[in-house]
Short mmCIF file of the C-alpha atoms (twelve columns), coordinates in Angstrom:
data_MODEL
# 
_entry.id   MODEL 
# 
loop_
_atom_site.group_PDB 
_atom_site.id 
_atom_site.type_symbol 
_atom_site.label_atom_id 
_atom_site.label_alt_id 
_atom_site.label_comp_id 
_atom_site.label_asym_id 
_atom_site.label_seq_id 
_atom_site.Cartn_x 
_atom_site.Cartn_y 
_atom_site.Cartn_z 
_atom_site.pdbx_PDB_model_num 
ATOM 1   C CA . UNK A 1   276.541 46.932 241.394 1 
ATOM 2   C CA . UNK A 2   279.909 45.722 240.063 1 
ATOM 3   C CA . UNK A 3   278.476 42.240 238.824 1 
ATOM 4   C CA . UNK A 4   275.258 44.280 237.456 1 
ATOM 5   C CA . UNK A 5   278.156 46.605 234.928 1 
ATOM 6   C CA . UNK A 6   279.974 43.579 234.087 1 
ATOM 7   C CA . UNK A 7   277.282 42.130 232.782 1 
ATOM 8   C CA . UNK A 8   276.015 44.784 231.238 1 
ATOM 9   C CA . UNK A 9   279.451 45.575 229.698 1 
ATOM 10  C CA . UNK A 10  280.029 41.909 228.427 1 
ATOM 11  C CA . UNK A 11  276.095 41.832 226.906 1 
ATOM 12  C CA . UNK A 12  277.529 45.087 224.572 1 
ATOM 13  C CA . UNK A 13  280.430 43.721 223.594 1 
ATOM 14  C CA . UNK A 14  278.903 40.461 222.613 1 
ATOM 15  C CA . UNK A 15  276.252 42.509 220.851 1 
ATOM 16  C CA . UNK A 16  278.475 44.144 218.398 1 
ATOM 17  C CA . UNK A 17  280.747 41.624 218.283 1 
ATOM 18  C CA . UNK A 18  278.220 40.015 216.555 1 
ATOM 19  C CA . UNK A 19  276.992 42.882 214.664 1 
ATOM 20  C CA . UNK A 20  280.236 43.927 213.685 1 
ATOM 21  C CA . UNK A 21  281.307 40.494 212.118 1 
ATOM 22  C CA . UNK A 22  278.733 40.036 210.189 1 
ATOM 23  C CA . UNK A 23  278.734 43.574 208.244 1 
ATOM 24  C CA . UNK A 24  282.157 43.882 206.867 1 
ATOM 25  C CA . UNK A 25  282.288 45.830 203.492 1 
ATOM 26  C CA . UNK A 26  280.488 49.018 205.295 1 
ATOM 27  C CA . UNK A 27  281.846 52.037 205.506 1 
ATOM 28  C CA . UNK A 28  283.041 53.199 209.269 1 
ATOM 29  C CA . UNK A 29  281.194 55.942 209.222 1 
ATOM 30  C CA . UNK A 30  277.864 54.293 208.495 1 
ATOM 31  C CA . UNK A 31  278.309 52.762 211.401 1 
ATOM 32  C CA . UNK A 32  278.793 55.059 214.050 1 
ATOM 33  C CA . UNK A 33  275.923 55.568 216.909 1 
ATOM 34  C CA . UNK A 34  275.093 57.586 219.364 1 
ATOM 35  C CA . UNK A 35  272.019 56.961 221.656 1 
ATOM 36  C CA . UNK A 36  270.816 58.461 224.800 1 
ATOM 37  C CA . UNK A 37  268.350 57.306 227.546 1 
ATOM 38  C CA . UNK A 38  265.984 59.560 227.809 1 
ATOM 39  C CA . UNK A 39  264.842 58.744 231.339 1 
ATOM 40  C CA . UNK A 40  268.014 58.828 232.641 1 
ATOM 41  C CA . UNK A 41  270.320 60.822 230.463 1 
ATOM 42  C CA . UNK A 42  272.641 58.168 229.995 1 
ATOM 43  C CA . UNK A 43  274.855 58.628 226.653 1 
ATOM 44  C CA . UNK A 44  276.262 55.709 224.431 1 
ATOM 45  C CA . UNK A 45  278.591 56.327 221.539 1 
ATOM 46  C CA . UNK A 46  280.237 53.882 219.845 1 
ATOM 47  C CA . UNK A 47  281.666 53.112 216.070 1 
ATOM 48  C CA . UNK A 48  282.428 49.725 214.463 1 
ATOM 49  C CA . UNK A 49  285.710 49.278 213.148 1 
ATOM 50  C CA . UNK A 50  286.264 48.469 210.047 1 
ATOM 51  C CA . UNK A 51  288.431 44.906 210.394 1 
ATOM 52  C CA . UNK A 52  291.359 43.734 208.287 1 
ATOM 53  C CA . UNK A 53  291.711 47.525 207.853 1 
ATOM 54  C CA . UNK A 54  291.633 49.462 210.740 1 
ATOM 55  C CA . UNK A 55  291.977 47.137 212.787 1 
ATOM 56  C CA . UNK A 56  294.272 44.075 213.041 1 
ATOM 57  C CA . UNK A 57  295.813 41.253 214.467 1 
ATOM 58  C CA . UNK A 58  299.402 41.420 213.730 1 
ATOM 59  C CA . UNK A 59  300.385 38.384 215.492 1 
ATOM 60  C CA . UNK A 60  298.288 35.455 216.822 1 
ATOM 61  C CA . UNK A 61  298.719 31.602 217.267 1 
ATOM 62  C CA . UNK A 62  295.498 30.555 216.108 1 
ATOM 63  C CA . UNK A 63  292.552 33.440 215.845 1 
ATOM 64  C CA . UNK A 64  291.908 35.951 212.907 1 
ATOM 65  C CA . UNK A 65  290.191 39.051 213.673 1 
ATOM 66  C CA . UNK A 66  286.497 39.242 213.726 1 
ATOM 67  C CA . UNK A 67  284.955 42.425 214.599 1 
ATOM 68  C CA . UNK A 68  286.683 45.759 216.233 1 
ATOM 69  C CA . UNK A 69  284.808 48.585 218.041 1 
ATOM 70  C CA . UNK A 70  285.618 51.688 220.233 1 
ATOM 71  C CA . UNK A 71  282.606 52.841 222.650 1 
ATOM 72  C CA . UNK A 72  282.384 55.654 225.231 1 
ATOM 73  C CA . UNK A 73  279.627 55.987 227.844 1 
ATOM 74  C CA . UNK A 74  278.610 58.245 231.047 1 
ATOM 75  C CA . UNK A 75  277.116 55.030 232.296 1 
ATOM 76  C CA . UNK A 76  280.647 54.208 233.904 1 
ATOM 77  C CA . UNK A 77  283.903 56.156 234.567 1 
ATOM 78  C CA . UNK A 78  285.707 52.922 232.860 1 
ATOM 79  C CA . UNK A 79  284.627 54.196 229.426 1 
ATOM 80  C CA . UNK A 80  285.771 54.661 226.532 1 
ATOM 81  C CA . UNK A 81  286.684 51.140 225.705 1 
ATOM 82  C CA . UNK A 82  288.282 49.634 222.748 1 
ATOM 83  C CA . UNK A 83  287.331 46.443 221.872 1 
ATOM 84  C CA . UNK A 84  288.794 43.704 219.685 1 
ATOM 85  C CA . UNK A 85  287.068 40.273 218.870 1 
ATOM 86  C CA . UNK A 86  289.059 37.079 217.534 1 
ATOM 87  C CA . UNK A 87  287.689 33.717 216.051 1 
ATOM 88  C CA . UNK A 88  289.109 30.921 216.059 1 
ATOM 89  C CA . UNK A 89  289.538 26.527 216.139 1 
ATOM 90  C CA . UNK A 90  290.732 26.210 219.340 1 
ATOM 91  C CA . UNK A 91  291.629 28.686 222.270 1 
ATOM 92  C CA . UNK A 92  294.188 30.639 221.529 1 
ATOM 93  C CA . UNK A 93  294.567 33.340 224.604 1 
ATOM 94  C CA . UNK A 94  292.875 30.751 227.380 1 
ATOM 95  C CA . UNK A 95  296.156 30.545 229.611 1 
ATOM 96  C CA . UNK A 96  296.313 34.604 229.500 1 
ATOM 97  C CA . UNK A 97  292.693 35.434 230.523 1 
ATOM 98  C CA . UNK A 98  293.910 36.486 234.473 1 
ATOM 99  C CA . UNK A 99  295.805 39.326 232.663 1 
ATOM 100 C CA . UNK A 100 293.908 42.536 233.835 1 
ATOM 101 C CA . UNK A 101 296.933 45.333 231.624 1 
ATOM 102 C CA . UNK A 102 298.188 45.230 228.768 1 
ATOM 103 C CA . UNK A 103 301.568 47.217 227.198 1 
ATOM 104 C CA . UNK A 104 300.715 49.585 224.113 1 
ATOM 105 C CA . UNK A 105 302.693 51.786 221.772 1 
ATOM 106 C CA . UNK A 106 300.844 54.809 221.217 1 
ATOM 107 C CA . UNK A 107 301.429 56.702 217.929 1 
ATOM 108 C CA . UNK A 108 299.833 60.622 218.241 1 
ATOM 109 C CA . UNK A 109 299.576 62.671 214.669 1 
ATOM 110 C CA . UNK A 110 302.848 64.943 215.950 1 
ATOM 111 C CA . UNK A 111 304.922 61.730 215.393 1 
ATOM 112 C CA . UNK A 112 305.275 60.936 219.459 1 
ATOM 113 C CA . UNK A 113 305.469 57.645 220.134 1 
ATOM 114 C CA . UNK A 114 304.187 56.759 223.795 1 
ATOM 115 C CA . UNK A 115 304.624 53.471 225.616 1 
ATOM 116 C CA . UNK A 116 301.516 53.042 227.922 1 
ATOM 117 C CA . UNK A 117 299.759 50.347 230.393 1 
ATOM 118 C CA . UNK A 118 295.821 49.673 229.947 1 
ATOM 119 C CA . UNK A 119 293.607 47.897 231.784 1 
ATOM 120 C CA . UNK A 120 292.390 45.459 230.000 1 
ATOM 121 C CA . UNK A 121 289.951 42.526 230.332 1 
ATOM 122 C CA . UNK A 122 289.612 38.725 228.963 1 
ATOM 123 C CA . UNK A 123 286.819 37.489 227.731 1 
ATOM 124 C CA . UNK A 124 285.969 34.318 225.876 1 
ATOM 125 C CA . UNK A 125 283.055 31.625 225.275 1 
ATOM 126 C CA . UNK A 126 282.929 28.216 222.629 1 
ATOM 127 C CA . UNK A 127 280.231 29.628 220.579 1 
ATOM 128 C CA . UNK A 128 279.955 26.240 218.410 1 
ATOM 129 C CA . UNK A 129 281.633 23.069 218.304 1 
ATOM 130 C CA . UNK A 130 285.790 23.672 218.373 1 
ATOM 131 C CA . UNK A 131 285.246 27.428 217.439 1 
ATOM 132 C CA . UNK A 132 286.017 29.719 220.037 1 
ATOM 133 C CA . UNK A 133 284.793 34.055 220.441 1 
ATOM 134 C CA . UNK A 134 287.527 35.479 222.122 1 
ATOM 135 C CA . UNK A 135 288.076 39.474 222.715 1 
ATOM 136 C CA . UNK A 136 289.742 41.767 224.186 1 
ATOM 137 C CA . UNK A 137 289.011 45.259 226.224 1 
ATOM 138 C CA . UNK A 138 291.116 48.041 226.969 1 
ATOM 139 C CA . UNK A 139 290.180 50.716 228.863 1 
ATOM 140 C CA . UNK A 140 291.604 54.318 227.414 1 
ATOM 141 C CA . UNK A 141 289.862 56.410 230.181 1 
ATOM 142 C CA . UNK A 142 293.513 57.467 230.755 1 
ATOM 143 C CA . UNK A 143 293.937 58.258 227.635 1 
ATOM 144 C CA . UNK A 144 290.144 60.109 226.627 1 
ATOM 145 C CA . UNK A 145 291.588 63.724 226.078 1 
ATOM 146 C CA . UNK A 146 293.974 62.588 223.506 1 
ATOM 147 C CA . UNK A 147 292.170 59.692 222.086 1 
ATOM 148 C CA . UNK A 148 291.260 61.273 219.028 1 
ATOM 149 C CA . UNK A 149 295.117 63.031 218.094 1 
ATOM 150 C CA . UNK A 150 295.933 59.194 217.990 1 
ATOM 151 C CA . UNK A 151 297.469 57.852 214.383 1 
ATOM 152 C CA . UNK A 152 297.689 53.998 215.625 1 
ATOM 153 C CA . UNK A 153 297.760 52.019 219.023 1 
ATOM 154 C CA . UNK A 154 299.476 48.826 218.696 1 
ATOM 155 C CA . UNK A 155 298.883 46.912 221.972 1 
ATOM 156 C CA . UNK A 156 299.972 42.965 223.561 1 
ATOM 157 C CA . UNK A 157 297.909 40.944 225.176 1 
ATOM 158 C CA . UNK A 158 299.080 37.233 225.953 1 
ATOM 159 C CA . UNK A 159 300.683 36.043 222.248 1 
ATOM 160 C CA . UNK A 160 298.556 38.512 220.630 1 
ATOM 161 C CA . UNK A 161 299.339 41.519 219.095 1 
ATOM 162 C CA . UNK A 162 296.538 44.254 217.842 1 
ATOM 163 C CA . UNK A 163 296.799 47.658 216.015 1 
ATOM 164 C CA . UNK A 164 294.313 50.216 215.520 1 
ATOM 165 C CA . UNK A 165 294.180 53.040 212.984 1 
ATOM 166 C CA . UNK A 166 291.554 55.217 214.164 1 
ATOM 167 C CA . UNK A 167 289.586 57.097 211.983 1 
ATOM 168 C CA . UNK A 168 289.920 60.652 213.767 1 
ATOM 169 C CA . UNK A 169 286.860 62.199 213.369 1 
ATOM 170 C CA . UNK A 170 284.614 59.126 214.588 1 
ATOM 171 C CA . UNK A 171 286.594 58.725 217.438 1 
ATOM 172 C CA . UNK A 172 285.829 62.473 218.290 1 
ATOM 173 C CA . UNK A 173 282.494 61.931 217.546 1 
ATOM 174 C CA . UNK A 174 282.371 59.161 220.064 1 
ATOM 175 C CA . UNK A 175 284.403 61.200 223.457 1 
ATOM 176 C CA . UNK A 176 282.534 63.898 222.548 1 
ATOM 177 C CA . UNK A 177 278.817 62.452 222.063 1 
ATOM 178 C CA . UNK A 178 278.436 64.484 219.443 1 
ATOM 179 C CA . UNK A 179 275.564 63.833 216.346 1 
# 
């Protein structure tokens, strides 16, 4: 059942990785979804963030950032998920990819500042020639019931360094399944 989510959980991210990098002067909130399975009741929300802009990779060796999206689902308790995708000529976070946390500074709209542990998961594939699709999953289930009073997440994994402004109202839209 494990392999069968995994799967399943690498075919969406690849999906709007690829979705998501090729659509980049959009609006975030033209791109937010919500579907449901009718047969089984299953909910998927997602949004696709807008890269460059609300999201970023502050600090990399090699990769620029490709294609950013948070999505929540009841089809698994590790939901919601933030996920960040990276290009680039050569592999950049290959030594790093048995890393399963990674350390975040979480910035809430009261001015907290939180220092937090995420899962997190590796993945990566040579999609053509030297160019290499790399990204990067954290898992905010810990975090759901305050995801959307969030301002920015900055978060490490391997060499890399990430931040994400959220745009509040999607990402209530998305915990909360809501139209």
């Amino acid at each position: 059942m494990k392999l069968i989510n995994n799967k399943i959980n690498n075919a969406i991210i690849i999906i709007g990785f690829l979705f998501a990098g090729s659509n980049f002067n959009t609006n975030a909130g033209q791109k937010y979804e919500l579907k449901e399975d009718r047969f089984t009741d299953k909910k998927t929300a997602s949004y696709t963030i807008i890269p460059k802009t609300e999201c970023k990779l502050t600090k990399s060796l090699k990769s620029r950032i490709s294609s950013c999206f948070l999505i929540n689902s009841t089809e698994s308790s590790m939901y919601p998920s933030l996920n960040f995708g990276t290009l680039s000529k050569g592999w950049d976070l290959l030594s790093y990819s048995s890393i399963d946390t990674s350390n975040a500074i979480v910035t809430f709209y009261d001015g907290t500042i939180k220092k937090m542990a995420f899962p997190a998961k590796y993945s990566g594939d040579s999609i053509y020639g030297a160019t290499v699709m790399e990204w990067v999953t954290l898992y905010l289930y810990d975090l759901e019931e305050d995801l959307a009073k969030i301002t920015k997440l900055e978060f490490q994994f391997g060499s890399s360094e990430y931040e994400w402004l959220p745009d509040r109202e999607l990402v209530r839209k998305v915990v909360n399944f809501e139209e």
